[in-house]
C-alpha positions in Angstrom: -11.9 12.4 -13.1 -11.1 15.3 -11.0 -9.0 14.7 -7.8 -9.6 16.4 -4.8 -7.2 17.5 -2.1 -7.7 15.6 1.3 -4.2 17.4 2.8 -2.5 20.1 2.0 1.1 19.4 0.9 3.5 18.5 3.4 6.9 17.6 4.3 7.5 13.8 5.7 10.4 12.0 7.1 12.0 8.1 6.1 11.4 5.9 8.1 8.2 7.1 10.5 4.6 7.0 10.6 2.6 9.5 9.8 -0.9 10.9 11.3 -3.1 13.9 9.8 -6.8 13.1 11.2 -6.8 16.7 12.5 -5.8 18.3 9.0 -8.0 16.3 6.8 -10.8 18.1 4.4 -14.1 17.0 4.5 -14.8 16.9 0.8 -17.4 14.1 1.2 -17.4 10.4 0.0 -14.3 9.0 -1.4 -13.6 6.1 -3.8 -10.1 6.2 -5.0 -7.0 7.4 -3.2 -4.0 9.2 -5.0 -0.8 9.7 -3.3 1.7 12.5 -5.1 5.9 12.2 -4.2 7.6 15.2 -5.0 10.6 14.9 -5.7 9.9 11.6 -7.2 11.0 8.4 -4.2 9.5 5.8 -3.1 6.8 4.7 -0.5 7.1 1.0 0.7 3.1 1.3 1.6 -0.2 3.4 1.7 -2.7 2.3 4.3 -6.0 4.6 3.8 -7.7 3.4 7.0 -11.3 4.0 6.7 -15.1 3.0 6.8 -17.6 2.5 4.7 -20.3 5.5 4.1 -23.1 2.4 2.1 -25.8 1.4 5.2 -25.8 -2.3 6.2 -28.1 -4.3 4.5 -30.4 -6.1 7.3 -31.7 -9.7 6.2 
């Protein structure tokens, strides 16, 4: 599979949220998320907030 960049690297702080709507890449429809720590820590959650790209059926 072959992972594509949605942000460029960046440096975060403990204990704060985090928003990057403006410098996310448009590389089209996504199915999996990967999140990289460098150096290696910890992340108490990932919340990918999102919606779906699949039209709504109509009964």
């Amino acid at each position: 599979m072959f992972w594509r960049d949605l942000l460029p690297e960046k440096k975060m702080e403990m204990d704060r949220e985090h928003y990057y709507a403006a410098e996310l890449q448009k590389p089209g429809p996504i199915t999996h998320v990967r999140l990289k720590i460098f150096p290696e820590g910890s992340v108490s959650r990932l919340r990918p907030l999102c919606r779906s790209s699949v039209a709504k059926r109509t009964r």
